[in-house]
C-alpha positions, 0 to 999 in steps of 0.5 A: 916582345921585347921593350921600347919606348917611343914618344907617342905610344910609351912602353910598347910592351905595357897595357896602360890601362885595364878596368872593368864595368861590372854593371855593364859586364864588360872589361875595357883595355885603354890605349893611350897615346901622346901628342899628335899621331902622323901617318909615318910607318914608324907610327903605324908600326908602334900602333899595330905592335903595341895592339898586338900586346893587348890582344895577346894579353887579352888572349890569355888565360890570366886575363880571362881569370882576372876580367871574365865580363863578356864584353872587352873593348881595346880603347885607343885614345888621342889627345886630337885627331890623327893623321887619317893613315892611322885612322885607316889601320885601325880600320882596317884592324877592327875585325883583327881584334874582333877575331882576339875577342875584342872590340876597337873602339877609339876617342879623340879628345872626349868623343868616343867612335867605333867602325860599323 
């Protein structure tokens, strides 16, 4: 992927945040986006590319040496709630990740939701 920033989601091709919980064996990846996220497709098109960096990465086998917790989850935050488009796709992206190993979860503010 090659490098971009944009205004809400930063370096397109940077995990932002990655820690892990060992007491709770698992590994969390944090999206973090700014400011509020309309539905416009150049936001739906960041959204789902920077998603993809974190899968690959999540995929690989450096990720799997460093974070072998049984457990990973891709946080995507948000400072106030988004456009419902964007809630939509990541929707519709949970088995998406759930295929690459991870489960989507995302936090508005301080409350954290996951798609059941």
């Amino acid at each position: 992927m090659t490098k971009r920033i944009t205004t809400h989601f930063g370096d397109l091709s940077l995990i932002d945040l990655m820690y892990a919980i060992y007491e709770e064996d698992c590994a969390v990846l944090v999206l973090v986006t700014a400011g509020y996220i309309d539905g416009t497709p150049e936001n739906q098109t960041d959204l789902l590319d920077k998603m993809e960096g974190y899968l690959k990465h999540i995929r690989s086998e450096q990720f799997r040496s460093d974070y072998p917790q049984s457990t990973i989850y891709l946080d995507v935050t948000f400072e106030e709630k988004p456009h419902v488009l964007i809630t939509d796709l990541l929707y519709k992206c949970t088995a998406w990740c759930k295929d690459n190993g991870a489960e989507l979860r995302f936090k508005i503010g301080e409350d954290y939701y996951r798609f059941s």
